[in-house]
C-alpha positions in Angstrom: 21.6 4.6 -26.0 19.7 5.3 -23.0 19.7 3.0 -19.9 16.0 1.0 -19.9 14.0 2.5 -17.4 13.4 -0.1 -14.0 9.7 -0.5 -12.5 8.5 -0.3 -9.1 4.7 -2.2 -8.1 3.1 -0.2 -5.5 0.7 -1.5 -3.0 -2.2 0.6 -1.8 -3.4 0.0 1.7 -1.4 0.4 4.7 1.2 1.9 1.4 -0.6 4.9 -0.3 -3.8 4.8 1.6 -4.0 4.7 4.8 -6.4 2.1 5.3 -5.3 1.5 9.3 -6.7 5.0 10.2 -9.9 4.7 8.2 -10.1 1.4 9.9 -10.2 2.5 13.0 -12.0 5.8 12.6 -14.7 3.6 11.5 -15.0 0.6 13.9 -14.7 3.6 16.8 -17.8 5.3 15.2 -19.6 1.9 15.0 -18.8 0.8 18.6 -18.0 3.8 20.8 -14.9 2.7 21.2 -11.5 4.3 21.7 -9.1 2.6 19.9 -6.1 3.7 18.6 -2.9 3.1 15.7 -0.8 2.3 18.9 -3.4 -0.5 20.4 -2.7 -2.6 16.7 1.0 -2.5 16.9 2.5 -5.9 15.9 -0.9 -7.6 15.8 -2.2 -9.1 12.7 -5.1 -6.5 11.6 -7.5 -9.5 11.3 -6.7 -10.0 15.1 -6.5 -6.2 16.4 -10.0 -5.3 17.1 -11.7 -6.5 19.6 -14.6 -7.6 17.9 -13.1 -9.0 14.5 -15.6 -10.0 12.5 -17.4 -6.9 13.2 -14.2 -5.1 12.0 -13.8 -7.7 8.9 -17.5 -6.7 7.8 -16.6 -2.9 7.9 -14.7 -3.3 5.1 -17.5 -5.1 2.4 -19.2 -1.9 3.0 -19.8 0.9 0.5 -17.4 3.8 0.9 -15.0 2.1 3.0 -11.7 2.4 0.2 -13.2 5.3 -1.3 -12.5 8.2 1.8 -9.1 6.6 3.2 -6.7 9.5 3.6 -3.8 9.4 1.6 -0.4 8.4 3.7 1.8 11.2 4.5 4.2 12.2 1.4 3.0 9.7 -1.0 1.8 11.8 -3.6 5.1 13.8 -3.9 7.3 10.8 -3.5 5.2 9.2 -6.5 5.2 12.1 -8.8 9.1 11.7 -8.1 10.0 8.4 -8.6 7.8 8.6 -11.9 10.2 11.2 -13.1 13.0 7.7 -13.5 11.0 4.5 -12.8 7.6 3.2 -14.2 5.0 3.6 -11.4 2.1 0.8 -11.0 -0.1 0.8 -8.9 -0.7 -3.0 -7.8 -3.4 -3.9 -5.3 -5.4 -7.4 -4.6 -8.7 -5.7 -5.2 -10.4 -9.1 -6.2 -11.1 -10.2 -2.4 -13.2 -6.9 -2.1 -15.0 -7.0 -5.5 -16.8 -3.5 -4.2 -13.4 -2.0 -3.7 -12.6 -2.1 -7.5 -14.5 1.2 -8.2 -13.7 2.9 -5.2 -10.0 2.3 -5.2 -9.9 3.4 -9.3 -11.7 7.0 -7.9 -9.6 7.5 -4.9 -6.6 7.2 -7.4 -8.0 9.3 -10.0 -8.9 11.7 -7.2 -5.3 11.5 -5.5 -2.9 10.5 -8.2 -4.4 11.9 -11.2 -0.7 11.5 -12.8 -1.2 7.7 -12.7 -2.2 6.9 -15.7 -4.8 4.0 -16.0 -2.7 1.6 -18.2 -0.5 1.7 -15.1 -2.7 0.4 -12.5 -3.2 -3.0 -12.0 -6.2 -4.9 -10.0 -5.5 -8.4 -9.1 -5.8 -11.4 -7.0 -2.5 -12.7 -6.7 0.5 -10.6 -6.9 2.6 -12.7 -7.4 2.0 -12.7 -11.2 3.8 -9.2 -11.3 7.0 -9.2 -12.9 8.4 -5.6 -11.9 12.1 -4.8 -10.3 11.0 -3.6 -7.3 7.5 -4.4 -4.8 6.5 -1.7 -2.1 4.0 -3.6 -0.1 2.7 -4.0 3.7 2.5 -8.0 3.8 5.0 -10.9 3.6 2.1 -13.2 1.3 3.4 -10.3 -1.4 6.6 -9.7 -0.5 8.0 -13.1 -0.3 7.1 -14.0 -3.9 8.0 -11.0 -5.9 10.4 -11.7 -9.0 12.1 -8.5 -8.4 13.4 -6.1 -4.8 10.5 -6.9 -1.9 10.8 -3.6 -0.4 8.6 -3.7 3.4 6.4 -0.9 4.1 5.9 -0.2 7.9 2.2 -0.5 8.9 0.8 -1.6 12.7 0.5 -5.2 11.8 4.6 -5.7 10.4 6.1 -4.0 13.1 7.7 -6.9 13.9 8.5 -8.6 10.7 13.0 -8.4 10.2 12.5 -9.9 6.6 13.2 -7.8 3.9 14.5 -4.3 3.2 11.6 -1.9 5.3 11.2 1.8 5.1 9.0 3.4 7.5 7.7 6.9 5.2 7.8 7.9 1.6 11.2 10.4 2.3 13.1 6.6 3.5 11.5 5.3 -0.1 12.5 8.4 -1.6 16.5 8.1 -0.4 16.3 4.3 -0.9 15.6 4.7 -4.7 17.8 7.4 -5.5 20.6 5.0 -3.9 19.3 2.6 -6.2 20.0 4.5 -9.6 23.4 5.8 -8.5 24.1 1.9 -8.2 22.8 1.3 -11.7 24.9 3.4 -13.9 
């Protein structure tokens, strides 16, 4: 009898897409400024631009989710893990009602292999009941029901809870570790 298969939830921003570069691409083209990833190192992102709320209403706008690049090895490391665990793909879209459509055709542009019945829109994660939660913020992390896992982004630098891996390769060794412990 085969072993069951375990589940990893999968954040999106600051995760898969990198929403801290579009961020700032954008809020730079806005403002003529010059700001960079390094500039919003352990600051929370609601605090790192210089004008906030100008940066906070960046993101109700049209096209925001829709052209952030995908993170560096994320769509190998995906197809990869999918080959053991069940993939979803778990973001808090409801704050950013506009988002919803955008963020389902960046993933059916990027991760075509994600199939729909695995991606999950919500409000609070905390509802999600997989063994293992990659995410970017501690309001996630600190109430998942299965392995928080901490992805590295600008405003986290500085966080020491929970297990962190800083690129999808450290994801990648981290969950291979994880079935050899299993059987």
């Amino acid at each position: 009898m085969g072993m069951k298969r375990k589940s990893i939830a999968i954040d999106m921003d600051n995760v898969i897409a990198d929403i801290e570069t579009n961020w700032i691409d954008k809020y730079n083209n806005e403002f003529g400024t010059k700001i960079t990833k390094s500039d919003l190192q352990g600051i929370p992102e609601h605090e790192a631009f210089p004008d906030p709320a100008a940066a906070w209403n960046l993101i109700y706008r049209p096209g925001f989710f829709r052209h952030a690049p995908v993170i560096q090895g994320a769509q190998e490391a995906l197809s990869k893990l999918q080959e053991h665990f069940d993939i979803f793909i778990v973001s808090a879209a409801m704050e950013f009602p506009n988002s919803l459509l955008e963020k389902h055709d960046w993933l059916h542009e990027h991760f075509p292999f994600i199939s729909w019945k695995n991606i999950v829109f919500c409000g609070d994660k905390s509802v999600i009941a997989t063994d293992y939660l990659i995410d970017d913020h501690l309001k996630n992390l600190d109430f998942c029901k299965g392995m928080p896992i901490l992805f590295t982004a600008g405003h986290n630098v500085n966080v020491t809870r929970h297990k962190r891996v800083n690129s999808w390769v450290e994801v990648l060794e981290l969950m291979e570790k994880e079935l050899e412990n299993s059987i």
